[in-house]
C-alpha positions, 0 to 999 in steps of 0.5 A: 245314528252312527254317522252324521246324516246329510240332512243335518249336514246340508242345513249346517251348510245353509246356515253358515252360509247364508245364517244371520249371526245369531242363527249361526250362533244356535247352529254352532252351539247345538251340533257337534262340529268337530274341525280338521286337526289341520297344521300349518300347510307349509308347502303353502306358507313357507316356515322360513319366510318372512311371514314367520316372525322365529324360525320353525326349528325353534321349540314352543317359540311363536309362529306369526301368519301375517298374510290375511290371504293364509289366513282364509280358507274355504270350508265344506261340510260332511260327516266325521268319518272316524272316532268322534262319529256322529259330528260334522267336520269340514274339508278345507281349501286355500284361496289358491286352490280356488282361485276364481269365484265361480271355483268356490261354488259350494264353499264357505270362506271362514277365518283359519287359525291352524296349529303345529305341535310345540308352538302358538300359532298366530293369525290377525283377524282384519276389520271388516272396516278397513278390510272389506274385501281380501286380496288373495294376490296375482290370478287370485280373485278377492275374497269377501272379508269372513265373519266366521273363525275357526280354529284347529281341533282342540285336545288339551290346547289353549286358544287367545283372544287378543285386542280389539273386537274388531280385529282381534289377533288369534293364538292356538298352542298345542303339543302332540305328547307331553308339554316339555317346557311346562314347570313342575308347579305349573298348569299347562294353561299357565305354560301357554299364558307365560309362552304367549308373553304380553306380560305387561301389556294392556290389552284385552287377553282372554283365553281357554285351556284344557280345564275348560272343556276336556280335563279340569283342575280339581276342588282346591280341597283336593290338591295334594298341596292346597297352595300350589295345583299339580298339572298331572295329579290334581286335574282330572283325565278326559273329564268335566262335570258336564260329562259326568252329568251326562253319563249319570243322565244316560246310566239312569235311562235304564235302556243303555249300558256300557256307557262311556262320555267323552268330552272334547271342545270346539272353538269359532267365532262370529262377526255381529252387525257392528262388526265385533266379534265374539269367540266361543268355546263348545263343550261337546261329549262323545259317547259310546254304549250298547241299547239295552232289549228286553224280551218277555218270557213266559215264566223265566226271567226276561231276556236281555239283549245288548245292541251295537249298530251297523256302520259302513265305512266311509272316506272323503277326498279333498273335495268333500266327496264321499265314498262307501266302503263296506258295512261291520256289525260293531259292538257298541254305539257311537255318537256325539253330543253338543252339551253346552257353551261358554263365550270367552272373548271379548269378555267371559260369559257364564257357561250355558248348559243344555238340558240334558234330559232332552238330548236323545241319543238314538 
C-alpha cells in the first residue's frame, strides 16, 4: 500500500463534499490528511498592504490577513506523492484562479490559515450568520460561506483558537530551524503563548503545541530541574506515547521488523448545524518497515526474507492531475496511520485513541 489509492482518495472527496459535519468529522479523524505546507502567496496578498497589520521584515511579529476573500481557498484531493506516503494531501486554488463557479467544478471551498516561518499567521473566520456568502471582488464570483478549516502542515507549530465559536480568529506560529526568541527556561509552546500577546484578555484562548502531537514534554520526574522544563533536554524528539504504543503494537506482530513510527499532526475544523465551530487536532504516525517471509525447509532452519515494495514515482500539477514516473524496488514499507484525535477549541476534549490492534498496515 504504498500510495494512497484513488478509491479512498475520491470518497474523501465526496465527503468533504457533500458529508454532514459529523460525517466529515469520522473522515477527518480516520485517515491521514496531510495539507501543503503552503506559506503565505505574497504575489496574491501583498506583504506591505494594509491587510498586514506589521511589516513582513519584522521577526516573529503577527502577520493579519483581513480579507476574507484571502482567507478562502479551494482545495482538491490526491495522494501525498513524497515522505509522508500513504496519506492524502490537497492541491489549493485561490477564488482569483477560480474565478466563476462553473471553474470550481471538482473543488471544495475551505477556510485557509497559511504560515511563514518566524511569524503567527492570522486569518478571521466570518459567521455564517452575518456572512452567508463571501465576495471575492470585481470579476469574481461569491463564494458560499465554508464550514471547513484548515490550517498549513504543522512540524512543531502551534495553532489558536481565539473568541466566539461562531467566528473564531485563527493564528498559526511556526519557524523553519530553531526558534531564536524563545527563552532559555521557556517551551517554545509558551514562546508562542507570550509572541501572540492577549495577556489579559477575556476571551477564549485555546491552542496546540508541538507536545501535543509530535515531541512531548517528559514526566516532571525527569526534568533535569524539576521546577523549570527545558525545551531541548526534557522533551522528547519526534515521539509521543501514542507513538511508542504503536510501534510495540507493530514489533510484537512478529510479521514486520525494522519498524520505525513517526508521529506528526493535522489540524481542521468544522461548522456544526448552529453555526459553531469546532477545532481538531489529528495525531497521526508515519511508518516505515520491512514484511518479514518465512519459508520451510526441510531439515534446515526456515528461511527468512525481508520485503520492501515496489513505488512508482508520481508528480502532480496545480490542477491535481497525476503523472507516473518510473517504478524503484524500495528497501522498506512506507505508510501513514491516523492513531487518534483531541478537540481543542472551544473547549479541551480527552484525546480519543483508536485501537490500535485494529489498524492493519498492509
Amino acid at each position: 500500500m504504498p500510495y494512497a489509492d484513488q478509491a479512498t482518495v475520491d470518497n474523501a472527496q465526496n465527503v468533504l463534499a457533500n458529508g454532514t459535519a459529523a460525517q466529515r468529522k469520522t473522515l477527518l479523524t480516520t485517515n491521514p490528511i496531510l495539507p501543503p505546507s503552503g506559506g503565505i502567496r505574497f504575489k496574491t496578498v501583498n506583504p506591505l498592504a494594509a491587510e498586514f497589520k506589521d511589516v513582513v521584515k519584522l521577526d516573529y511579529s503577527k502577520l493579519k490577513i483581513d480579507a476574507a476573500k484571502d482567507s478562502i481557498v479551494f482545495i482538491k484531493l490526491r495522494p501525498n506523492e513524497k515522505n509522508e506516503i500513504g496519506a492524502i494531501t490537497f492541491t489549493f486554488k485561490t477564488p482569483a484562479e477560480l474565478p466563476t463557479a462553473r471553474s470550481r467544478t471538482g473543488w471544495i471551498a475551505v477556510w485557509w490559515l497559511p504560515w511563514q516561518s518566524e511569524h503567527i499567521v492570522k486569518i478571521k473566520i466570518r459567521s455564517n450568520v452575518t456572512d452567508p456568502v463571501i465576495n471575492c471582488g470585481h470579476g469574481v464570483d461569491p463564494v458560499n460561506n465554508p464550514p471547513i478549516f484548515f490550517t498549513a502542515a504543522i512540524n512543531g507549530c502551534s495553532v489558536f483558537a481565539v473568541g466566539d465559536a461562531r467566528n473564531p480568529s485563527m493564528y498559526h506560529g511556526g519557524v523553519d530551524g530553531p526558534m531564536a526568541v524563545r527563552g532559555d527556561n521557556e517551551v517554545t509552546e509558551a514562546a508562542w503563548r507570550r509572541l501572540l500577546g492577549r495577556t489579559n484578555s477575556v476571551k477564549n484562548i485555546k491552542s496546540i503545541g508541538k507536545t501535543d502531537y509530535i515531541s512531548e514534554m517528559k514526566p516532571q520526574t525527569d526534568w533535569a530541574n524539576p521546577l523549570q522544563a527545558h525545551d531541548k533536554n526534557d522533551r522528547t524528539s519526534f515521539e509521543t506515547q501514542g507513538s511508542r504504543d504503536f510501534k510495540d503494537e507493530l514489533d510484537g506482530r512478529g510479521s514486520l521488523t525494522n519498524v520505525t513510527v513517526q508521529p506528526w499532526g493535522m489540524v481542521f475544523g468544522l461548522r456544526d448545524a448552529n453555526d459553531n465551530w469546532q477545532m481538531t487536532l489529528v495525531k497521526n504516525a508515519f511508518v516505515r518497515y520491512q514484511k518479514v517471509l518465512r519459508t520451510k525447509r526441510f531439515l534446515r532452519k526456515d528461511k527468512k526474507t525481508l520485503l520492501g515494495e515496489t513505488r512508482t514515482g508520481r508528480t502532480y500539477n496545480s490542477d491535481g492531475d497525476e503523472a507516473l514516473g518510473a517504478a524503484v524496488q524500495c528497501p522498506d514499507i512506507h505508510n501513514c496511520h491516523t492513531l487518534g484525535y483531541q478537540d481543542f477549541f472551544p473547549g479541551v476534549g480527552a484525546a480519543q485513541m483508536h485501537d490500535l490492534t485494529q489498524i492493519v498496515v498492509y
